[in-house]
N, C-alpha and C positions, 0 to 999 in steps of 0.2 A: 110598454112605454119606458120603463124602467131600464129594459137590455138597451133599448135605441139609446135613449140617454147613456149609459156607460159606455159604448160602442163609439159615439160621437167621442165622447171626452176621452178614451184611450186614443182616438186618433188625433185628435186635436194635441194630446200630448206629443205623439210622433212625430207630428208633422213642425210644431215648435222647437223639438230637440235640436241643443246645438251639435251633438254628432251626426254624421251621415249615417244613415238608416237604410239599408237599401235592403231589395228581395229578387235573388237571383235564381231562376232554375238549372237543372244536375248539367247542364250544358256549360252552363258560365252567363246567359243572354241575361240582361238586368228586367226584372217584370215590374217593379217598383222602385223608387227612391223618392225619399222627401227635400222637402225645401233647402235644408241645410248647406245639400251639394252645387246649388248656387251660389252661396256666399263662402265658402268654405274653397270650392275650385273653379266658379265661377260658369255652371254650365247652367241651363235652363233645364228642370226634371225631367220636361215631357221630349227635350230631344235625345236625357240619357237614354228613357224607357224601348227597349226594346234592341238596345248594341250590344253586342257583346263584351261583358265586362275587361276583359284581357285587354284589349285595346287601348283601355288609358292607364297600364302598366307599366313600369319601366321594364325594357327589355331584362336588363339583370336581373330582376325580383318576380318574372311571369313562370321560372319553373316550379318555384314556391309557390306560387298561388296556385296553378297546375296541381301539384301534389299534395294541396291540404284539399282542392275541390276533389279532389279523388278521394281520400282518406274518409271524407264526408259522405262519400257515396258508399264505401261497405264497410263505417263505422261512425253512424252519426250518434250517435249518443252523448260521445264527448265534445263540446266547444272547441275549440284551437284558436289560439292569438299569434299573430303576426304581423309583424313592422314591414312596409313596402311602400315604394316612391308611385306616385300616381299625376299623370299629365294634369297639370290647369288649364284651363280653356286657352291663359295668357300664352302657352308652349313652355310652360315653367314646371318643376318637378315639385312637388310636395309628402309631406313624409305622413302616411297615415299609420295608428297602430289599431289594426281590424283585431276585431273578435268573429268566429265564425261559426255559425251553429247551425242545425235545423229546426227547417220548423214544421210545427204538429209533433215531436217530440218524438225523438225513435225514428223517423220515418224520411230520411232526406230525397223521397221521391215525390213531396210536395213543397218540395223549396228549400233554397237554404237564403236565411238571414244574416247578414254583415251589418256590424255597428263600429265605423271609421271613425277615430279621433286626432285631428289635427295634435301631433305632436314633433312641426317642424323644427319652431323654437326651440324645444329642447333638445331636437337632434343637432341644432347647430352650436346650442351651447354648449353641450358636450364637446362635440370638435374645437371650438375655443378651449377648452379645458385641456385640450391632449395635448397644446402646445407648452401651457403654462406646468402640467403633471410631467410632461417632460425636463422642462428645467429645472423643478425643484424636487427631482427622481434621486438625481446624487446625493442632490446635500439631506433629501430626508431619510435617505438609506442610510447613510455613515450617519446617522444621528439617532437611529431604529425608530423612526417616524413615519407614521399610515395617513395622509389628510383623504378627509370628507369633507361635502358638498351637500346642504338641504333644501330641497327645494319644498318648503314649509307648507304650499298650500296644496299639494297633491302628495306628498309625504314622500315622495321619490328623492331616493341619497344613492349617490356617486361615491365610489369607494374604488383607492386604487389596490393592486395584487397585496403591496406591503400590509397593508393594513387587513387584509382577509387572513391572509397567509400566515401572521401573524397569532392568527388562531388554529390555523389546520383548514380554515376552509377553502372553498372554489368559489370565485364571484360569484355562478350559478347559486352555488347552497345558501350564499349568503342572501342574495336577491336585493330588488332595488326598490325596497320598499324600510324606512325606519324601523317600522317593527320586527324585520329579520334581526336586526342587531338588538331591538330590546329586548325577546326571546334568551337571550344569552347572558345577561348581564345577572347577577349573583341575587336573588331572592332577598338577602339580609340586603345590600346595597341600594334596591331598587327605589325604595324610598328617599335614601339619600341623593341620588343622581337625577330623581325625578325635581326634587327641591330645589338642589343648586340649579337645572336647567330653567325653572319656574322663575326665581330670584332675576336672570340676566332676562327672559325675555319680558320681564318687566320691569327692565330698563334698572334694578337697583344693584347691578354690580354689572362693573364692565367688562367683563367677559365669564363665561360658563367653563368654570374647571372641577373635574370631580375623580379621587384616586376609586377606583372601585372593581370587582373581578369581575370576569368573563367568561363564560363556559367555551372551552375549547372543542374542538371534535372528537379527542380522544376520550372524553371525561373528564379531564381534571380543570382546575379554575389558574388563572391566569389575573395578575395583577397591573390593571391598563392606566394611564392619566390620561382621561380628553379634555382638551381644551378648547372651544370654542369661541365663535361671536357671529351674533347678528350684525349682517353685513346691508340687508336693504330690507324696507321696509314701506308698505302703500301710504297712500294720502292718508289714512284713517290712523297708522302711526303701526299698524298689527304686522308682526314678521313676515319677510317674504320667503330669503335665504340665509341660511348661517353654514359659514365654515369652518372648519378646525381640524384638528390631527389628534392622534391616540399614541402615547408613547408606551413601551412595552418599558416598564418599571417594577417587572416581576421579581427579580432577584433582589434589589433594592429595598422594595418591599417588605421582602420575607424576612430579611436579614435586619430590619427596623424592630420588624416586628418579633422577631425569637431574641431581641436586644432588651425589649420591652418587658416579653416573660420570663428572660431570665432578671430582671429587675421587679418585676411581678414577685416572682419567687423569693427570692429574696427578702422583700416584704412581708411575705409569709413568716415567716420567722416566728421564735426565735432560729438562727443558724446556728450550729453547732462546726466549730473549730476546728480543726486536727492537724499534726503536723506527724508523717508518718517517716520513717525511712525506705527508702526505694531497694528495698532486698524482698524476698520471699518473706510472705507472709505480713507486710508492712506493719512493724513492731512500732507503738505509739510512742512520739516523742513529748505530743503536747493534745492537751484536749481541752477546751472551754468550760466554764464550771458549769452550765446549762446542759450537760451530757445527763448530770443525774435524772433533770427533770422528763429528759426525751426519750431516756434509753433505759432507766434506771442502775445506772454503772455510776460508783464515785469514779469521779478523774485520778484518783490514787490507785484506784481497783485498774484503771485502764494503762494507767503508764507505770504499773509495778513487772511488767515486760510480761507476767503470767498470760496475760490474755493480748494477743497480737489483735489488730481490726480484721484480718482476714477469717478469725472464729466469729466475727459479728455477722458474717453475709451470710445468707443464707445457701446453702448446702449446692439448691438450684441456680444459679445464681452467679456462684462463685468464680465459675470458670468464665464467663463472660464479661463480667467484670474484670478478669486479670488481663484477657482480650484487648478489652477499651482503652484500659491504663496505660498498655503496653504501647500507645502511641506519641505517651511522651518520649519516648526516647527516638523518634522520628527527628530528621535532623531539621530544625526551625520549626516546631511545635512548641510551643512553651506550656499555653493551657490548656486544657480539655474537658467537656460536660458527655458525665456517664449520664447514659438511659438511666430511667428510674430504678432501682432493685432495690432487694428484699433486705433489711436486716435483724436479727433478733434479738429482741432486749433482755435486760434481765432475768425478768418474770417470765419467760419464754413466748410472747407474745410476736408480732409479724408486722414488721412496721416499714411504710414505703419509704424512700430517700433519692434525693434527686444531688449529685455529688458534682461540683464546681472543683480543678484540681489545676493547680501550674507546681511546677517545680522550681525549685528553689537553690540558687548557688550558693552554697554556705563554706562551698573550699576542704569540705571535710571529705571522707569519703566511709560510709556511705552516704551518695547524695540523699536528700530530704525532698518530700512534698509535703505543700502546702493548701488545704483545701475545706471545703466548709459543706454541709450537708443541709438541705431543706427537706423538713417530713411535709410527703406529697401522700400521705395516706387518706387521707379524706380523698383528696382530686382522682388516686385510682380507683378508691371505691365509686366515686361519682361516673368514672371513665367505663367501668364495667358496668355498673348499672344502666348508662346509656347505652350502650353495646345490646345489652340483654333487651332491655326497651325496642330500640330499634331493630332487633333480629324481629321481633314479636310481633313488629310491625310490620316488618316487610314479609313475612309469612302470614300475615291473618288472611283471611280468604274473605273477610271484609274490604270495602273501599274506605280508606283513611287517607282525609286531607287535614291541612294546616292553613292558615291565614293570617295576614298581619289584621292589626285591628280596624282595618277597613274594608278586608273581604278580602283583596286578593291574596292569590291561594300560592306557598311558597315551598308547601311539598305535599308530594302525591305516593302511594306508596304502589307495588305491580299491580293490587288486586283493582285500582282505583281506574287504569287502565281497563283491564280485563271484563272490567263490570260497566265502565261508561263509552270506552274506546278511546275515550283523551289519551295521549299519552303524555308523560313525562314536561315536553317540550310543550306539547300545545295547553296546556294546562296552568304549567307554573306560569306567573303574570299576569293571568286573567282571573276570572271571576266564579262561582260557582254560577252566575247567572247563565255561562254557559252551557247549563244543564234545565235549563228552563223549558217546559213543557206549555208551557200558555195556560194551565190549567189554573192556576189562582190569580188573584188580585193585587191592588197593591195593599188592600187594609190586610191579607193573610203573612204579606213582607213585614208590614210598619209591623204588625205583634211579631213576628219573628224576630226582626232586630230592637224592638224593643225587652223582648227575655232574654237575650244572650249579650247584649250589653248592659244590661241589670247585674250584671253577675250568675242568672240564672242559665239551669241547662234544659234546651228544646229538644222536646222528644216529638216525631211524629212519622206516617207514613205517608210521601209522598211520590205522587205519580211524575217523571222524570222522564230526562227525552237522550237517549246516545246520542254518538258521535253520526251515529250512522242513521240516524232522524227517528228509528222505532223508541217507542214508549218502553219505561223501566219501573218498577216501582220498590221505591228503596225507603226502608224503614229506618230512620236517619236521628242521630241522637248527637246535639253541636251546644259541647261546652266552652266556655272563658277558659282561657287561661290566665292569672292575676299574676302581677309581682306581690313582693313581702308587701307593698302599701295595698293590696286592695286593688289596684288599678287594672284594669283587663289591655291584656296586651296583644296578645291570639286568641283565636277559636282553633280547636280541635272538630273534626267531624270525623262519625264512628258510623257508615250507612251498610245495611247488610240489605241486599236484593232477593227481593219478596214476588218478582213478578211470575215466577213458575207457579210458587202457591194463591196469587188473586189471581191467577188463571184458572187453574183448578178452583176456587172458588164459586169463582165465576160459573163456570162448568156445570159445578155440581147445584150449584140455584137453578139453573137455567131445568137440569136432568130433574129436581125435583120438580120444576114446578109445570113441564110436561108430562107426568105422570103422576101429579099428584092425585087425582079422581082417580086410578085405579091402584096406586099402590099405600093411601093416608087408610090409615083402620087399620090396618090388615097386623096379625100378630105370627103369619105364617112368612117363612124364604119366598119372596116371588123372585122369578126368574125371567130375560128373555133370549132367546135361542133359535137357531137355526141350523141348517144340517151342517155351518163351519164352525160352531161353537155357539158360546155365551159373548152378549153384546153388553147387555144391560143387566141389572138387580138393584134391589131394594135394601135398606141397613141392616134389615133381620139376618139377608142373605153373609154380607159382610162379618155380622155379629157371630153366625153359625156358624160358618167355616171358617173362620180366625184369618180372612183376607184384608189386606191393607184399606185396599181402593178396591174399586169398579176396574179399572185399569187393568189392575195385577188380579183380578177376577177372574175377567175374559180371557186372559191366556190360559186359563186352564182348559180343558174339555172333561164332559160327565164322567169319563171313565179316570181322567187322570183323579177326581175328588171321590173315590174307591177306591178299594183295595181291590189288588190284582183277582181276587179269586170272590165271591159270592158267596154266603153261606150255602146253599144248595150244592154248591161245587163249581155252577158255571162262570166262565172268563168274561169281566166286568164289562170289557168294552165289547166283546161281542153279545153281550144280555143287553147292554144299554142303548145298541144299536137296533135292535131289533124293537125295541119298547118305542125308539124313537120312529121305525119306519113305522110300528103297528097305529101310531098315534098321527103320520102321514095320510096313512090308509082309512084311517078310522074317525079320524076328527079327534083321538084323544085315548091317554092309555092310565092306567092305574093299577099299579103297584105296588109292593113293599120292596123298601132295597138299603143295602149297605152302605153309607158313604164315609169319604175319609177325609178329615177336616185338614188345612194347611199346614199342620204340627204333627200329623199322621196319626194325630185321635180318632176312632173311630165312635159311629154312631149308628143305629138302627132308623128308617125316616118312611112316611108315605110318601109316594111320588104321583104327581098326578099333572100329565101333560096336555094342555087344549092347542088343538092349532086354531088360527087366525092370519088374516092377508094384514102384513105391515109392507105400507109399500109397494103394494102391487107382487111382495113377494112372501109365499108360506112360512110362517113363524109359527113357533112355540111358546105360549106362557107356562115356564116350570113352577108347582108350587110346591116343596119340600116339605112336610111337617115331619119338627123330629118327637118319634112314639119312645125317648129312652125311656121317658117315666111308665108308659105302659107295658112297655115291655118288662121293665123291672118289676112292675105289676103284678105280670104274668108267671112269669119267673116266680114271683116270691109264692102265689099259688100253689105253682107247683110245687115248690121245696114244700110248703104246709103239707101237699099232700102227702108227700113222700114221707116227710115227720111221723107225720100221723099216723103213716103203716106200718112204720117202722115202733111205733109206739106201740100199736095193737097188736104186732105180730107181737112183741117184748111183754105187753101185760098178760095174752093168754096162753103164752108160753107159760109164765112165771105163775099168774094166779092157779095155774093148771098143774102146776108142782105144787103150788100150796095147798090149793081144793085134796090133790090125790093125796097129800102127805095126811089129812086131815081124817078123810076118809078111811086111809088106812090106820092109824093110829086108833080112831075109834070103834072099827073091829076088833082090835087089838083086846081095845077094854071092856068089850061083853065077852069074847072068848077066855080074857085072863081074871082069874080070879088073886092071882098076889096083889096083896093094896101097895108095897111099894112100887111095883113096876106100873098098875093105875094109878099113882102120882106122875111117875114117869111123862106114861102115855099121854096123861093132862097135860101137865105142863108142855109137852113139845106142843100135843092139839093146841092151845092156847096160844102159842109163840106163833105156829104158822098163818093162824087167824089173824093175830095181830099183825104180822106183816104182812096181809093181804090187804089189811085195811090200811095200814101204810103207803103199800103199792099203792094202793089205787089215788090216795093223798097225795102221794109225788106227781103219780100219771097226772091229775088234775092239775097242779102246776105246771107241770112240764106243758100241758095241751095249751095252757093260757101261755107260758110263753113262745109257744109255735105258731098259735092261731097271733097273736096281740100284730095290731099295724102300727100302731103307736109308738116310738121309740122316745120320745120326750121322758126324759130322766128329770129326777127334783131330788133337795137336801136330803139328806136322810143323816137322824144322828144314831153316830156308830157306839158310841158308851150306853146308850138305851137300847141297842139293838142287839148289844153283844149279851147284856146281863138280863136282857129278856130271855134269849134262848140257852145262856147260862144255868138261869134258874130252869127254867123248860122241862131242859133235858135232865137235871140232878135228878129235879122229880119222881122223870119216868124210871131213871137207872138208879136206884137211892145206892146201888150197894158199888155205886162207880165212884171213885176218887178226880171228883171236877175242878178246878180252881182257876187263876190266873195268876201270870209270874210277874207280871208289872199294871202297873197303873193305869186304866183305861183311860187314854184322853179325850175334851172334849171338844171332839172335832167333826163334823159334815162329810160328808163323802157323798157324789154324785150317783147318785143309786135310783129305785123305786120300792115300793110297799115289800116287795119280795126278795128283800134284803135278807129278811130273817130268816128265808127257806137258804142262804147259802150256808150260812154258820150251823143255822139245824140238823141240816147234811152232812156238815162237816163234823161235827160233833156223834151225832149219832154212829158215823158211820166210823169213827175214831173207836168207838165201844164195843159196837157188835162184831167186828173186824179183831177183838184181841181175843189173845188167847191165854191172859194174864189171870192168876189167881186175883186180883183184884185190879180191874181195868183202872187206868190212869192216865188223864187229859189236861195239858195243859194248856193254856191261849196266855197268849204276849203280842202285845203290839204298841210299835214303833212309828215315831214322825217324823218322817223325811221331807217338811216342807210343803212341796204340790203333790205328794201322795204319802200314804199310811198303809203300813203292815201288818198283816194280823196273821199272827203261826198259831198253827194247832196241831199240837203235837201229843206224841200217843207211847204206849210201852208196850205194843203188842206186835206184831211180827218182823213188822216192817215190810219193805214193797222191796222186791228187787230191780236194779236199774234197768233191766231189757225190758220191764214191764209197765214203768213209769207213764210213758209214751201213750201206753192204749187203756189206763185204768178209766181215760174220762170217755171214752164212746161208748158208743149207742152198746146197750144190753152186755155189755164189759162187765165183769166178775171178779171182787178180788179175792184171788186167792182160795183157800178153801171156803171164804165163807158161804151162806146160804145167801147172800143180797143179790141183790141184780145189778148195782153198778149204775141204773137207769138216776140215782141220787146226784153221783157223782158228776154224771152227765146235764143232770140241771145243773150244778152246779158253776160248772164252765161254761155254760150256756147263757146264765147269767153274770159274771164275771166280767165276758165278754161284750156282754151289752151295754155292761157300764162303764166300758174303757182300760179296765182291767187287764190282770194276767192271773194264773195259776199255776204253780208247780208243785213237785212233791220234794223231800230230802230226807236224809237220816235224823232222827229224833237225838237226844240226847239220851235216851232211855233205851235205846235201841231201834224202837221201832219208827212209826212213819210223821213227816212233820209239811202237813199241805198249808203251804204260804201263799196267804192272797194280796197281794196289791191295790187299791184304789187311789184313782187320783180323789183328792180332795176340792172342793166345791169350790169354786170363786167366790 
């Protein structure tokens, strides 16, 4: 019910319209036309239907119409308009301006539609006009005069060659529509031209005059006067036509206007005087007392001839200045205005000036000039700052527009283009509403221009529509711009396009939330793949291999996220091909393999591939787990083990010197009967004992720090820990010379419980290792802030350097002694666990001085 009703009322429209409407097929025969074409040429519809259109063509204008009904047939896409005379029933001509399109869109093998507008009357006023443009062609040319013609209520303006041409353009470019000329009229102007034309057509000033620029075709702005008037006007009083003329008042203008700022200038003030003479160097004759203030020079300093004005300019500067100068001597030049340049003051400081100069007959010779300087340094600082501003602006890769305080937009800068497709022309004078997507309302405008005429700045992201009708979305941020009162003058807009990434967004909602049942839980890479690669994954996947997107995922292939070679040896992509056919073959394959993340880390991982039908076609779910931790695992296992036999091989090596030394010594002492040499034999049996049990003390630490998984360190304090095995060790050695050379401080160090086995080592093994009639250990340490020092140092042989290197490995010996070295080996062992270092150096006593480092706790 609904389609019949809108169906009725679309034709009900057509059939009312006062254009002719017609529908003709690719032949030209008319299959339709509505009513209009009876009052309009006076035929009756139903005996146009079915004639062939050509017929009531003017012969002149039938090959036109011939060749747009062609152009229609293998390019309908485009409409085409065309003016052509067409027979009235009366045998009279009439002037139609057709539009001509297809219909069903694209497709002009099911008709083409023509919509005829009587546009006699103007074609005849026009010809009235080419009599009257002709006779006032002279006198508006000798007077550089352009008139135009408005015809107010279709907007259509009549414009002769002087007055286009006057800008660079072709009547084409300019077009016969008002708004081709508003398009060009100066941004800063528009308001004021829009004013004064508003003022006469209501009737309160008797005619429309306004001086204002106009963009030429070259680029540059052009200085116009038009002057107009409403010339007729309906019953109801509202304009019909206004005419008027555009005078080219550009030099006039400019020269008002540089009259103005050099009077401007001027004002600026204070001016600073000078009266030079016209020789090299122009040596001061005269200078105004205000010099001190501007330049810091007394006027006595400046006309004591020491200092000529040519030392004030600067260095850059100076030769174009002597340039400029040099045109007073031109014959009928009197005065002359230098560009701005440089001068430098006393304080050596950089000050701009803008120099005013005539010369002056004073009869002497050498002649004098006469001239006055304005400091323009503020206005070039301001002149460079704009510069900069505006380079910034027209590189941002942002869209930045400008508005007067009523919306329309009075600059655009390339990117505003690039981003929307407006350009330049089609932009300045209109609105941002040009950018309007339908997507909001009017309460989301009224708060819009309610916060940016507050004074305040709107931030938001809006969905926007180009030039070219597709959606944009631009994240869009539009401040006031206020004068010194407060008062908002412009808006600024700063919009950056966001539509790639709410694409992707989008995207990636839509990818979650088709696969959310199978890939939400999961803490493993899932993967999906087929034999041209990866389509799809999950964030783990992302997170593992350090890929950006999904995107930049699937370009890879399995073999490219390996490395070239396998641990086994074999080549990645042909192992990974084969895992992928056996998983073809097999429904599924599992594995361990090497992969290589996107920064070309690697990693160890299980692989484990299921196929499955997506789509009617064989896919693979990959799921990746990465094993580093157990591998590390495994690993550290095995180092324990290796430790371990290395430890065993070391203690029954070593206890096995001890036990036989032991053994033999106590033969020794039931075979010998001298009681000194059974002192002897004792004491060594007793020492070897002793460091069996030793041994086996260290071997137990040592094993706890090989087996231990735990690496978490805690405080440990280093002055309790040091004078613990300080005292310790004096104990055991009474007849050793133990001490320390400085002051234990009291500081933390990141350590654990077996802090103490490092210093005990170290100490002990400082003792047994001398060969000093009365062994001697010192300790010292030092605070470097985030770590501390501890030396301990000895008076016994000392280490040679080729041997420093290997005193801390496994079952290493120093020297002649009888130790095993397996001490020292804790030692670094431990060291190293704490973040440490160790090394060895020469003692001050001669012998060996092992320096440990720790960093200190937080």
């Amino acid at each position: 019910m609904t389609e019949v009703g809108e169906s009725g009322r679309y034709r009900r429209l057509v059939e009312e319209s006062r254009d002719i409407i017609a529908v003709v097929d690719t032949d030209g025969t008319v299959t339709y036309v509505n009513r209009a074409v009876e009052r309009v040429l006076g035929y009756d519809p139903a005996a146009v239907v079915g004639n062939d259109g050509i017929e009531y063509t003017h012969p002149d204008d039938r090959e036109t119409v011939a060749t747009v009904l062609e152009t229609m047939r293998t390019a309908p896409d485009e409409p085409r308009t065309v003016e052509l005379r067409v027979r009235r029933a009366d045998g009279s001509w009439c002037w139609l301006e057709a539009t001509v399109r297809s219909r069903g869109g694209g497709d002009a093998t099911s008709g083409i539609i023509v919509n005829g507008r009587d546009i006699t009357e103007r074609k005849e006023r026009k010809a009235d006009l080419v009599t009257t443009k002709q006779r006032m062609e002279l006198a508006l040319e000798g007077a550089n005069l352009g008139i135009w013609d408005w015809d107010m209520r279709t907007d259509e303006v009549s414009r002769d060659e002087l007055l286009t041409e006057m800008l660079g353009y072709t009547q084409a470019e300019m077009g016969d529509r008002m708004r081709g000329w508003e398009r060009v009229v100066h941004p800063a102007d528009r308001k004021r031209h829009d004013e004064a034309l508003a003022e006469h057509v209501a009737e309160r000033t008797p005619y429309y005059r306004c001086d204002h620029r106009l963009k030429t075709k070259s680029g540059t702005w052009k200085w116009v006067r038009t002057m107009g008037k409403v010339v007729e006007r309906d019953e109801d009083g509202e304009p019909v036509r206004a005419v008027g003329i555009h005078q080219d008042i550009d030099d006039r203008k400019r020269a008002e206007l540089a009259l103005k700022q050099e009077r401007d200038m001027f004002k600026e003030g204070p001016t600073i005087v000078f009266k030079w003479e016209d020789t090299e160097g122009w040596p001061i004759e005269y200078v105004s007392e205000n010099v001190e203030e501007k330049l810091g020079y007394t006027p006595d300093e400046l006309r004591s001839r020491e200092i000529e004005y040519a030392d004030l300019i600067h260095g850059e500067d100076r030769k174009r200045v002597a340039e400029e100068a040099s045109e007073l001597d031109a014959e009928g030049v009197e005065s002359i205005t230098l560009d701005p340049y440089r001068v430098i003051t006393a304080s050596g400081d950089v000050r701009w000036v803008k120099e005013y100069t005539r010369a002056v007959e004073s009869g002497s010779d050498p002649d004098q000039l006469l001239g006055y300087l304005v400091d323009v340094t503020d206005h070039k600082r301001r002149e460079v700052e704009l510069r900069q501003f505006k380079a910034a602006v027209e590189r941002s890769a942002h869209a930045i527009y400008i508005t007067d305080d009523e919306g329309t937009i009075e600059y655009v800068n390339p990117a505003f283009e690039a981003i929307t497709g407006y350009s330049e022309d089609a932009a300045v004078g209109d609105t941002p509403h040009i950018l309007n997507s339908g997507t909001y309302d009017d309460e989301f405008y009224e708060e819009f221009w309610e916060t940016i005429r507050s004074g305040e700045r709107w931030e938001a992201e809006m969905v926007d529509e180009g030039r070219d009708g597709e959606r944009i979305v631009l994240d869009q941020t539009v401040a006031p711009i206020t004068d010194d009162d407060g008062d908002v003058r412009k808006f600024i807009a700063v919009a950056r396009e966001i539509t790639d990434r709410k694409e992707r967004e989008q995207k990636l909602r839509e990818r979650e939330q088709k696969y959310r049942s199978l890939f939400e839980g999961t803490r493993d890479a899932l993967m999906l793949l087929n034999r041209d690669g990866f389509f799809d994954c999950n964030e783990q996947t992302l997170e593992l291999f350090g890929a950006d997107s999904v995107e930049s995922f699937a370009e890879y292939t399995p073999w490219d996220l390996s490395p070239p070679q396998q641990p086994d040896g074999r080549e990645s992509e042909k192992a990974a091909l084969e895992h992928v056919e056996t998983a073809f073959e097999e429904g599924e394959a599992f594995f361990e393999w090497t992969h290589q993340r996107v920064d070309n880390t690697t990693f160890p991982a299980e692989v484990k591939l299921s196929r499955f039908e997506y789509e009617g076609e064989p896919t693979f779910l990959g799921l990746v787990r990465d094993i580093s931790e157990r591998k590390e695992y495994e690993r550290r296992l095995e180092e324990q083990r290796d430790n371990l036999e290395v430890l065993n091989r070391v203690l029954r090596h070593d206890i096995r010197n001890d036990l036989q030394m032991v053994t033999a010594y106590t033969r020794m002492l039931a075979d010998d009967g001298d009681e000194a040499e059974m002192d002897d034999h004792l004491e060594t049996v007793l020492e070897r004992a002793d460091h069996a049990v030793e041994l086996t003390n260290v071997a137990r630490e040592m094993a706890d720090v090989m087996l231990s998984t735990d690496q978490d360190l805690e405080h440990a304090d280093l002055r309790t820990t040091l004078r613990s095995e300080l005292a310790e060790v004096q104990s055991i050695y009474p007849e050793a010379d133990i001490g320390t050379e400085t002051t234990v401080p009291r500081v933390t160090v990141e350590a654990n419980d077996m802090l103490n086995s490092v210093f005990r080592n170290l100490l002990k093994n400082a003792i047994q290792h001398n060969d000093a009639e009365t062994p001697k250990v010192t300790v010292s340490v030092s605070d470097h802030g985030d770590a501390v020092t501890v030396r301990v140092a000895d008076n016994g042989p000392g280490i040679p350097g080729n041997q420093r290197a290997q005193i801390f490995g496994k079952g290493e010996k120093g020297l002649d002694s009888q130790g095993t070295g397996i001490g020292l080996y804790l030692v670094d062992t431990l060291v190293e666990n704490y973040g440490g270092e160790i090394g060895v150096e020469d003692s001050d006593d001669g012998g060996a001085a092992f320096v440990v480092e720790l960093p200190k706790a937080e």
